[in-house]
Each structure stands twice: as C-alpha cells, then as structure tokens.
N, C-alpha and C positions, 0 to 999 in steps of 0.2 A: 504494500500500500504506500503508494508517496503521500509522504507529507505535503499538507496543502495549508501548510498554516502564511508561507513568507509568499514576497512579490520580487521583482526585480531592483526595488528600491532597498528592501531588506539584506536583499545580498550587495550591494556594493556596497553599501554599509559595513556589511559583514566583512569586507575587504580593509574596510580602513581599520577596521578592530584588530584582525590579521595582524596587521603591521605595526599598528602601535604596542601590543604585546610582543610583537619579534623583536621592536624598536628600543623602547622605552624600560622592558620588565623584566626580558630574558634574559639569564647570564648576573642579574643582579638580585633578582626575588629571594634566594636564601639567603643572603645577608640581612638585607629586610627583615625577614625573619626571624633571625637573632637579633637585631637591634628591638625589636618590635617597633617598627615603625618605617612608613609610606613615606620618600623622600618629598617635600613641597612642588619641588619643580616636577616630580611628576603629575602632581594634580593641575599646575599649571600646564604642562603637556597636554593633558587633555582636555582642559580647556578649549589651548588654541585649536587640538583637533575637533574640536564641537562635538566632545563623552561625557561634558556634563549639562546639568539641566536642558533636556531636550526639550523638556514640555513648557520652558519661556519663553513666554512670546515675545515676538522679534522687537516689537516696541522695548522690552529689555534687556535687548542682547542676545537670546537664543533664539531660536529657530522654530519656536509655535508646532512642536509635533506632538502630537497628543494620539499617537497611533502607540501603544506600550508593545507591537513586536519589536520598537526600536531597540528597547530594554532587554528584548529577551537574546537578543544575537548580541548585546552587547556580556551580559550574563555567559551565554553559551560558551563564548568565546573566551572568556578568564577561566571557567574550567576548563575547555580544551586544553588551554597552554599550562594548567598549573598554576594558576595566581590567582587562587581563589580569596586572599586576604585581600586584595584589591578591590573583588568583585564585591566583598562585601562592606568597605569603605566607601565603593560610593552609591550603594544601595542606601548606606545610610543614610547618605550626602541628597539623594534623590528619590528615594520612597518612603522614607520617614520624616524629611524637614521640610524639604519642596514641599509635598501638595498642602502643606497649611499654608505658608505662605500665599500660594495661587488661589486655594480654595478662600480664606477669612481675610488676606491682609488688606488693608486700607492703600491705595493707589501710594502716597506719599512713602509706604512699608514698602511695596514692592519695587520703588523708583531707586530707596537707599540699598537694599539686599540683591535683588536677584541680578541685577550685573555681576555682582560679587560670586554670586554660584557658578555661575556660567564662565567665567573668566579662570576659574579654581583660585583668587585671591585669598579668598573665604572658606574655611573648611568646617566644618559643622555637624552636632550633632543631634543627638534625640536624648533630652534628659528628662525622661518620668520615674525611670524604676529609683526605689529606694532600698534600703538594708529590711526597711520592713512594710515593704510595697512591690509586689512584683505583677502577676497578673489581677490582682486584687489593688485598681490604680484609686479608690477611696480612703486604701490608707493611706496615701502619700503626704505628708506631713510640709514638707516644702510648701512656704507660705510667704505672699507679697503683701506689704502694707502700705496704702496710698502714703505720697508724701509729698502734697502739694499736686503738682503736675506730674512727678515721680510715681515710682513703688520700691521699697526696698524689698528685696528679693533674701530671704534665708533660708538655708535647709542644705541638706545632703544629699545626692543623686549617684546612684553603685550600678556598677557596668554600663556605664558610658561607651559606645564605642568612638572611634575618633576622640575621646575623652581629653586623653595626656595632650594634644598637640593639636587639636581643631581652636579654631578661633571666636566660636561662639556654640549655641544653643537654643533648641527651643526646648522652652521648659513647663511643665506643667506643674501650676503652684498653686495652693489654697489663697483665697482671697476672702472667702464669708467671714471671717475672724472669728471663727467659732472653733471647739476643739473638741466638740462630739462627734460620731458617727458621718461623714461627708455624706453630702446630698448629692443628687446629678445638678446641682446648681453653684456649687461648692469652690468650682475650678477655672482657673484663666490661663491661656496659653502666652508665653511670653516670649519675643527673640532678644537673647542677653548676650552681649556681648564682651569679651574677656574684658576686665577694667579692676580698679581696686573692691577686695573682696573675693573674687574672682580667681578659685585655687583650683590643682587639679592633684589625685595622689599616682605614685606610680605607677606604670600602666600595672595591670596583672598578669602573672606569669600561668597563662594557659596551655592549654593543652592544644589546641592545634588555632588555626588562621592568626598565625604569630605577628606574621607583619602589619594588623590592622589593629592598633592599639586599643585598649578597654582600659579603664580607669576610674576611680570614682572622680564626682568635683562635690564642690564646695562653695557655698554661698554666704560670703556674711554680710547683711544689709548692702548688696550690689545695690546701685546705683538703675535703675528703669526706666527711661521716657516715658509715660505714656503712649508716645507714636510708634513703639517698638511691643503694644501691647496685640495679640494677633485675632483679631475679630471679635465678639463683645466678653463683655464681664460674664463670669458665669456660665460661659458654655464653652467653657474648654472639654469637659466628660463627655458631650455631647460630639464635639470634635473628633476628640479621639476615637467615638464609636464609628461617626461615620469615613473616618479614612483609614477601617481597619481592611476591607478589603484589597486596598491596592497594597497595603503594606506586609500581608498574609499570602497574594498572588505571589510579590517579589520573591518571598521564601521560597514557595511551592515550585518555583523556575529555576530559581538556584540548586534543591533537589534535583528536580527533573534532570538538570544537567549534568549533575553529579552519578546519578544514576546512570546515565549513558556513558559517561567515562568509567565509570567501573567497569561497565562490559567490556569497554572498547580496552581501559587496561591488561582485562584479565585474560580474556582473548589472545594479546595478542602477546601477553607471558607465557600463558599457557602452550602458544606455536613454538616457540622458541627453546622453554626450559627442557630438558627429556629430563626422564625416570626409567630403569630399568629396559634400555635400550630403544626408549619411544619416545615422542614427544609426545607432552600432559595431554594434549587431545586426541592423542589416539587410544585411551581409556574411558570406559563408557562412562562413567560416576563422572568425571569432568564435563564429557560432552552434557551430560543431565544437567552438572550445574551453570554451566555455561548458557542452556537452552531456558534453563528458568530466570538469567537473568536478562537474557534479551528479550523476553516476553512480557518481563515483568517492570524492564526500562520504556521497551515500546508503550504498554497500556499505560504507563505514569506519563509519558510523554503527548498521550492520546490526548488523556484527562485534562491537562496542564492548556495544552494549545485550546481548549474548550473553554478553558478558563480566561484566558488572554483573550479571545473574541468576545465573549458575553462583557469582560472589565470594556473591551473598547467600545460596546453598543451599550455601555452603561446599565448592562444588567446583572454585574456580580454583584451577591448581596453576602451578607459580613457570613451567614449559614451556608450559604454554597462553597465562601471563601477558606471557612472554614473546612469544609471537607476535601476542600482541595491540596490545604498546606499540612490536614491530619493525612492524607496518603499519600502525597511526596513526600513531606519530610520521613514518615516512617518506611517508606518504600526507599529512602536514600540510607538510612542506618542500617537496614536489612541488606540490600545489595553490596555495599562497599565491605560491613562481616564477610559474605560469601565471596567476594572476590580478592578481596585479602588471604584468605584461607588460600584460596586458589595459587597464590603467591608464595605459600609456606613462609619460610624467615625471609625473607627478601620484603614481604610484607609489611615487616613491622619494622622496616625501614624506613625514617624519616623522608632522605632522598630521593626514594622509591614513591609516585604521584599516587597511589593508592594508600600508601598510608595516609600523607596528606586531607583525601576524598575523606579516609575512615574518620579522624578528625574531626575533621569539619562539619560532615554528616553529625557526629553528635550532635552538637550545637541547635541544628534543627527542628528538634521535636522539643525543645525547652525557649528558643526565642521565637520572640514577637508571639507569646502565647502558647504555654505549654501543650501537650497533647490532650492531656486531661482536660485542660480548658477547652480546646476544639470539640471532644464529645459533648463535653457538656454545653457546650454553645449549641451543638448541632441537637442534642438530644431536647433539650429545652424548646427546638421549635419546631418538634414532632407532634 
C-alpha cells in the first residue's frame, strides 16, 4: 500500500531536512550529547533554513503554513538520521509555545515574539509541570500577582525542556490569589522572559535525548508586563485543554517514526550480523520478529497519518488525540524492546541508533501526559 499521506511540496521539503541534518548535526550530535546541550547557532541554522515556526504568518517573519505534514517530515527526518534530541527541542520550541502564542496572543505579543521564533534568536520553552504538579496541572502552585501594570511571577517549574539555556517561557501561573483546590478559572498563561529573578538548575542527567536539555527554573517575583500576558485572565486551564491535541499528535509522530527506524534498524543488523554460520534472518524466530515489527510500524504509521489529516481539517479532538499518542507512544517502547533484542549486546550500545530509539521511546508514554492519563481521558468519554 503507498502511503498517500505527503505531496510534492512535502518532499522537497523533505530534501532540505536531508541536508541540514547531513549539514549542521552529523559528525557532531554525540558530543551534544555529552554536553547536554543544542549548540545556538544551530537553532539559528535553522532559522535561516525556514525549520522553525512554520505556522507564522508571513506578516511575522514565517511563512503562514499551517498544513502540520510540514512537521511530520521535518520529525521523520531527525529520527532517520539519529538526532532525535533535536527533534524534540524544537517540538518544544513549536508544538508546545507556538500555538499559544498564534492561538490567544494580542497583535502587539505576536509583533514583539514570533520574529524571534522564526529567526531561532529566541529559544523557549513550556513551563507548567511542577515537583508536585504533573498531569494533574490544578496543582501547580506557581502564582503571578498584579503589580501595577506588572505581575510578579513566583514559583518552581521541574522538567523544563530547553530549561538550562532557552531564553524565555510560557508559563502557567495561579492568578485567583486563592490557595484552595484551583478552579478551571484559576490560571493565566504568561510569556516571561529571562530577566532578574529568573534562574535555571542544572540540566538533569537523563537517560536518553541527552543533547536536548531538561532543567528545573525558578521564579522569584520576575518582573511581567502585562503585554506579555497570553490571552485573558483566567483561562489559561482552559488553554491548555484546548491545544492538547496538536501537542499529543507531535508525540504520536515522533513514535510513529521511531517505530519505523526500529524496523529499518533491526532489519538491517539483522542482514549483516550471522550466528552459527547464517545471517540473523535466515532463522525463522527472527524472520517472526522482524514480521511483527513491520506490521506493527506500518498500522502505527496508518493511524498516525489519520491523525495528521483530521488535526489539518481541524477535526482532532483532545479523545481521538488521545488515542492516538496512547498507541504510538506504546507501540514505540514495545518495538524498539524487540528490536534491540534483535541487536543482542551491540544493542545496549549507546553509539548503536537503537539504543538511542530505546531511550527515547521511554520518554513517551510519560510526556505531554502519561498513558494512564490517555485511558483515562479516553475512557471518561465513552
């Protein structure tokens, strides 16, 4: 069956992606990795190639595409090559900060900001989770209090990504002044930008997507314009519910791709390595696993591309979205197990792009919403 998800615009796109991973990534990604951390000038690299903020319109500097195959070959293409810490730095950068800005900010917000995304000046992240707020964003304790024209911004924000080294933030803070039980009225989104107050802690020493930093920050009476508040008082929860779908789809394409380089890994170690005077596929238990995982790369890749159409005819809803990133992300930690096996020791080899995948794949079924949270999102509107 050909895939019929891309067009001819998608693929020459696809081409520029090509080359800025052969250009910009290759030959330097594992050091990244032990640094923990994205050098600048490559975000400004991709910049000037036009890989970030797609969906800004031209009035700001980007290129007004609001078709999200753009995202998914740009996605596809950081796992082909191995640089998956990348793919998800600027996932950050552009499925979880972008669409507040497009979606709530005030014309005067978007004139100061989104040049800055597009240009990679600006590197930015998503700060809601807390130490005792994760999928449950009511507890989040982080709270702004008007101060004139201002708000001073306090609180603690834990696993930041882009955290250590990004230059601002959209932050979700308590504004009711109240310290009971949050309401869905409770919450205001804010773009804060590094200034006095404005701390970050070491990145965290993780387990895989090395070179994409995570960090906690830190707020002590930041400093807040008013004009940098993102759409009204009080429906920041509200916000966040409605742009969980595009931020759930990103995940679920990240799997998907992850999933198909497992195959295409394991495949093609398994041609190459022998055993007991054969190579790995010429033993049936391989050929089996091997068969279940392109079967089972193909249907996530089905699902996924069904997901990507419905987000651009604007009919994915946060329970479809859900069930989308609950079977890639768990179809990415199941496949990259089996294809790592397939690997033997060579598997649990850093260097080796499947351990890497295994990694990362963790990650998945616990960000942007646990899995438990997915059923239960999905179960709840059965």
């Amino acid at each position: 069956m050909k895939r019929a998800l891309f067009e001819e615009d998608h693929e020459q796109f696809r081409e520029l992606a090509v080359e800025f991973n052969a250009r910009q990534i290759a030959g330097k990604y594992a050091q990244w990795e032990k640094e923990h951390q994205i050098p600048r000038e490559v975000w400004q690299s991709a910049g000037e190639n036009g890989l970030l903020g797609l969906a800004v319109p031209e009035e700001f500097g980007g290129m007004g595409i609001d078709d999200y195959r753009f995202r998914v070959v740009l996605d596809e293409e950081f796992v082909r090559s191995g640089h998956l810490a990348v793919a998800l730095a600027l996932h950050l950068h552009d499925d979880l900060v972008l669409p507040y800005l497009l979606a709530y900010g005030s014309q005067d917000l978007k004139q100061r900001w989104l040049p800055r995304f597009v240009d990679g000046s600006t590197i930015t992240s998503c700060a809601f989770t807390e130490p005792g707020a994760g999928s449950d964003l009511r507890g989040v304790r982080t709270k702004a209090v008007r101060d004139g024209d201002d708000w001073l911004v306090s609180g603690q924000k834990t696993f930041i990504g882009n955290g250590a080294y990004g230059d601002a933030a959209v932050v979700l803070a308590r504004t009711d002044g109240q310290t009971a039980r949050a309401g869905e009225d409770s919450f205001t989104l804010f773009m804060v930008e590094r200034s006095e107050g404005y701390s970050n802690g070491q990145p965290f020493d993780k387990m895989g997507l090395r070179a994409s930093d995570t960090a906690e920050l830190f707020f002590d009476e930041v400093r807040v314009s008013d004009a940098d508040r993102i759409g009204e008082v009080g429906q920041g929860l509200a916000y966040v519910k409605e742009q969980l779908p595009q931020a759930r789809l990103a995940i679920a394409v990240a799997a998907s791709a992850i999933c198909t380089a497992a195959f295409d890994q394991a495949l093609a170690h398994a041609g190459e390595r022998s055993a007991f005077g054969q190579a790995l596929t010429g033993f049936q238990n391989t050929r089996f696993e091997l068969a279940d995982l392109k079967t089972e790369a193909h249907v996530t890749q089905a699902f996924v591309d069904r997901a990507v159409l419905a987000f651009n005819e604007g009919e994915l809803d946060a329970q479809e979205a859900a069930e989308v990133k609950l079977w890639a992300s768990e179809s990415a930690k199941k496949l990259t197990d089996k294809a790592l096996q397939i690997h033997g020791g060579y598997g649990y080899i850093m260097e080796y792009p499947i351990a890497q995948s295994f990694t990362a794949s963790r990650l998945l079924t616990i960000f942007g919403g646990t899995s438990e949270i997915m059923r239960e999102t999905i179960g709840r509107a059965l």
